[in-house]
BADREN-115536 format. One line per field, with one value per residue (C-alpha): x negated, y, z. Coordinates in nm, 3 decimals, m for minus. Layout:
// residues N
px: (X	...)
py: (Y	...)
pz: (Z	...)
END
This chain:
// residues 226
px: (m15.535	m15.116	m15.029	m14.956	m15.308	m15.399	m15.174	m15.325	m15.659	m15.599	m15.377	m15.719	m15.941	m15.731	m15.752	m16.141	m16.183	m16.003	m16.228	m16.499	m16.352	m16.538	m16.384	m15.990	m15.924	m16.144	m15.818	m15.558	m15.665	m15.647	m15.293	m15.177	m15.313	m15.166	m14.791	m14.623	m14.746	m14.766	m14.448	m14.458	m14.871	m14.794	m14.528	m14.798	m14.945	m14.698	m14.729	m14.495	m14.556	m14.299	m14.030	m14.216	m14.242	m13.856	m13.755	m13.938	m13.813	m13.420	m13.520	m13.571	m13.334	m13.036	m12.956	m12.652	m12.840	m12.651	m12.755	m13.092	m13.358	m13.613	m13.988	m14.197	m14.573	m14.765	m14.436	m14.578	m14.280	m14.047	m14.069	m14.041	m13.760	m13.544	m13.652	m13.471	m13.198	m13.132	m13.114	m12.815	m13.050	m12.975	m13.166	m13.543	m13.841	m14.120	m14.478	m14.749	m15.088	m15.032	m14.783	m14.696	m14.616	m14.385	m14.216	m14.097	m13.996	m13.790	m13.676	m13.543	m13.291	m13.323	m13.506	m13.317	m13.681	m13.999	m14.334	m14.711	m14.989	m15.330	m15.298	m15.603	m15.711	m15.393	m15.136	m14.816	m14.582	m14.284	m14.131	m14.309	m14.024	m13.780	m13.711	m13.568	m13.822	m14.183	m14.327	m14.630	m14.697	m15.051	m15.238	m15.399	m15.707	m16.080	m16.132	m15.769	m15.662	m15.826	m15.699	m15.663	m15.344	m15.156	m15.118	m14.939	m14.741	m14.634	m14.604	m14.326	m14.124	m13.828	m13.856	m13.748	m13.795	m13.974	m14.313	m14.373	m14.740	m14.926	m15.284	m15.478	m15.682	m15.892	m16.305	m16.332	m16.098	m16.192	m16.355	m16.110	m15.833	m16.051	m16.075	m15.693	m15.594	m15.842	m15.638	m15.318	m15.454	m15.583	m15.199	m15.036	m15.288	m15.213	m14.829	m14.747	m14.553	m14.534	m14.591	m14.307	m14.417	m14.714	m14.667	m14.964	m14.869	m15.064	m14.957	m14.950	m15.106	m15.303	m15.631	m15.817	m16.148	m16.450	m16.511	m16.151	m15.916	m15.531	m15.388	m15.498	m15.354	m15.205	m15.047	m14.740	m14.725	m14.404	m14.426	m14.169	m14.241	m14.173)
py: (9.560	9.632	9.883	10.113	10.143	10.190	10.468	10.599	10.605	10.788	11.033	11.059	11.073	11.378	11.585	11.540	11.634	11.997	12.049	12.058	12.353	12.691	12.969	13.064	13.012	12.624	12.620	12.735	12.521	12.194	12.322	12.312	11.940	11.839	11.988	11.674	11.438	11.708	11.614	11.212	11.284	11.439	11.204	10.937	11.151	11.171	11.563	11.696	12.040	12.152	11.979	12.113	12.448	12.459	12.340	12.603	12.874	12.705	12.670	13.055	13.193	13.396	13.552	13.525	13.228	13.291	13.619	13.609	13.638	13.419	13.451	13.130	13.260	12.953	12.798	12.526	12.308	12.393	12.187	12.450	12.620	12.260	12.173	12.543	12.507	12.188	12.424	12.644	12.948	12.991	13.285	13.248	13.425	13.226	13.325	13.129	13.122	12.835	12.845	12.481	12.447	12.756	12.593	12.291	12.520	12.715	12.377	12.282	12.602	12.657	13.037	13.292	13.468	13.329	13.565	13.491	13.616	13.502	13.520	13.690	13.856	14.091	14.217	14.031	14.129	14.208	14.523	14.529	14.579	14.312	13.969	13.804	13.533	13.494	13.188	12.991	12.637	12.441	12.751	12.920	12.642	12.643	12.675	12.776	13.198	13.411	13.435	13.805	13.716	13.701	14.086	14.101	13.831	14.078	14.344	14.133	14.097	14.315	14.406	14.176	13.955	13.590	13.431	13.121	12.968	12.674	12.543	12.226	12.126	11.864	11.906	12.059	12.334	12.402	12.753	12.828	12.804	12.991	13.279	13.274	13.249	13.547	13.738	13.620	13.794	14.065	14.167	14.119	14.315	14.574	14.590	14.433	14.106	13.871	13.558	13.308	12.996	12.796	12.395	12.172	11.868	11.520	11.364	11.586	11.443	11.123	11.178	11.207	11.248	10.986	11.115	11.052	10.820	10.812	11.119	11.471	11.725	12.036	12.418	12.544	12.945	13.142	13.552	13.803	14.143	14.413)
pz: (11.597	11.566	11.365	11.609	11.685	11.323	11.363	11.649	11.530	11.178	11.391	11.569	11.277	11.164	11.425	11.543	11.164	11.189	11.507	11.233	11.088	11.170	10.957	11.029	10.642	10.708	10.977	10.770	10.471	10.778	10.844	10.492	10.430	10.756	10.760	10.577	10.797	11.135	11.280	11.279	11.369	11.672	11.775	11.749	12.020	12.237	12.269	12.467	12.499	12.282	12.527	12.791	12.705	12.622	12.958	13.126	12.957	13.001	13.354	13.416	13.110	13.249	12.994	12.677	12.499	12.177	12.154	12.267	12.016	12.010	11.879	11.790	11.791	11.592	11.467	11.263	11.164	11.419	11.666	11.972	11.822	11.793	12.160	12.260	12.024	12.193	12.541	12.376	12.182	11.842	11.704	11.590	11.413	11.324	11.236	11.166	10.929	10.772	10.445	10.404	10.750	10.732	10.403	10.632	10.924	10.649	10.513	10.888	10.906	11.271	11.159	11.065	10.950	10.899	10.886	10.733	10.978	11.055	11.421	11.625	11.337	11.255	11.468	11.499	11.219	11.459	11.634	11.973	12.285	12.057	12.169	12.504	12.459	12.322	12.300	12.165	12.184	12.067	11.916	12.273	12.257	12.151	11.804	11.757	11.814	12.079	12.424	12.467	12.138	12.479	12.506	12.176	12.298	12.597	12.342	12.147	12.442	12.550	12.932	13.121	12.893	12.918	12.787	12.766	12.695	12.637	12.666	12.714	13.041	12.934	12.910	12.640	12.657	13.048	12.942	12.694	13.005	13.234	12.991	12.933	13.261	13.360	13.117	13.191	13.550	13.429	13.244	13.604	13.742	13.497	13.584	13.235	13.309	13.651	13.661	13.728	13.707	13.604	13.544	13.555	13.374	13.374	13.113	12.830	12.545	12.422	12.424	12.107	12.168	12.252	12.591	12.731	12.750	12.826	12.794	12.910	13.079	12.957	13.169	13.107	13.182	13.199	13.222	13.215	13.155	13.373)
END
């Protein structure tokens, strides 16, 4: 077996073990082990929602990208907010639950401010009606933070402003997406945001688990709020 595979499989290994995790501090505990190695890990995986999300959101952006302010829901290490910097936006809050992944995002220097929440169980700790763009990238899966997080999302966002989300669409996250999307619905339905684009994508991620092979696929949702 090359060493690539060896790779592959550990990278596996590691994340069928966090879906063991029940509790959100179990979750948060998984995060903390797995910052140091989270960035080369995922690149084993060739996940590219980061990217993807990114080029949606430059896609649609109109706006002054120097000035806009940018929120990174689920931060992790940073990896969104280098994909947008790369697209010309320069001002970023992070939050995320996990505080060793939110030392290496701080270590990176793309965030000008960087905020501690256990998402889904408290209230983003932002200024609702803020930021020109929300996004979150990985975190809207099973096991991960509720779907109905989305309306705080929404909350975050100036009007008129753009939200970009992520999720998985392989087996085992087909309810998750069906709840989200209902909600995603549900907020147009309300008047709270329109949608403006949803990407399907194929090839999203290697697959991890026994029951799949290749890579899965993965949704790309972009709001803006009215």
């Amino acid at each position: 077996m090359s060493a690539v595979n060896n790779t592959f499989e550990h990278v596996k290994a590691v994340i069928l073990s966090a879906h063991k995790d029940t509790t959100s501090r179990d979750k948060v505990n998984f995060y903390n082990s797995w910052a140091e190695n989270y960035d080369q890990d995922v690149a084993v995986l060739d996940y590219r929602a980061p990217s993807l999300a990114a080029n949606s959101i430059s896609s649609h952006f109109s706006g002054d990208r120097d000035a806009a302010v940018v929120l990174d829901v689920a931060c992790g290490t940073g990896l969104v907010a280098k994909q947008m910097k790369s697209h010309g936006f320069t001002h970023f809050v992070g939050i995320d639950g996990s505080e060793a992944m939110l030392r290496l995002a701080r270590e990176s220097r793309v965030y000008q401010d960087l905020k501690k929440a256990m998402l889904g169980e408290e209230q983003l700790p932002v200024q609702w009606d803020l930021f020109d763009v929300v996004v979150m990238v990985g975190a809207l899966s099973i096991g991960q933070v509720p779907a109905g997080v989305v309306r705080q999302l929404c909350k975050s966002a100036k009007p008129g402003g753009c939200i970009c989300m992520t999720t998985r669409s392989n087996h085992e996250n087909q309810e998750y997406k069906a709840i989200l999307e209902r909600e995603l619905k549900q907020m147009e339905e309300e008047g709270l945001w329109s949608c403006v684009e949803v990407t399907e994508v194929a090839d999203w991620e290697r697959a991890v688990s026994k029951e799949e092979e290749g890579y899965i696929s993965g949704a790309v949702y972009l709001y803006k709020k009215l």
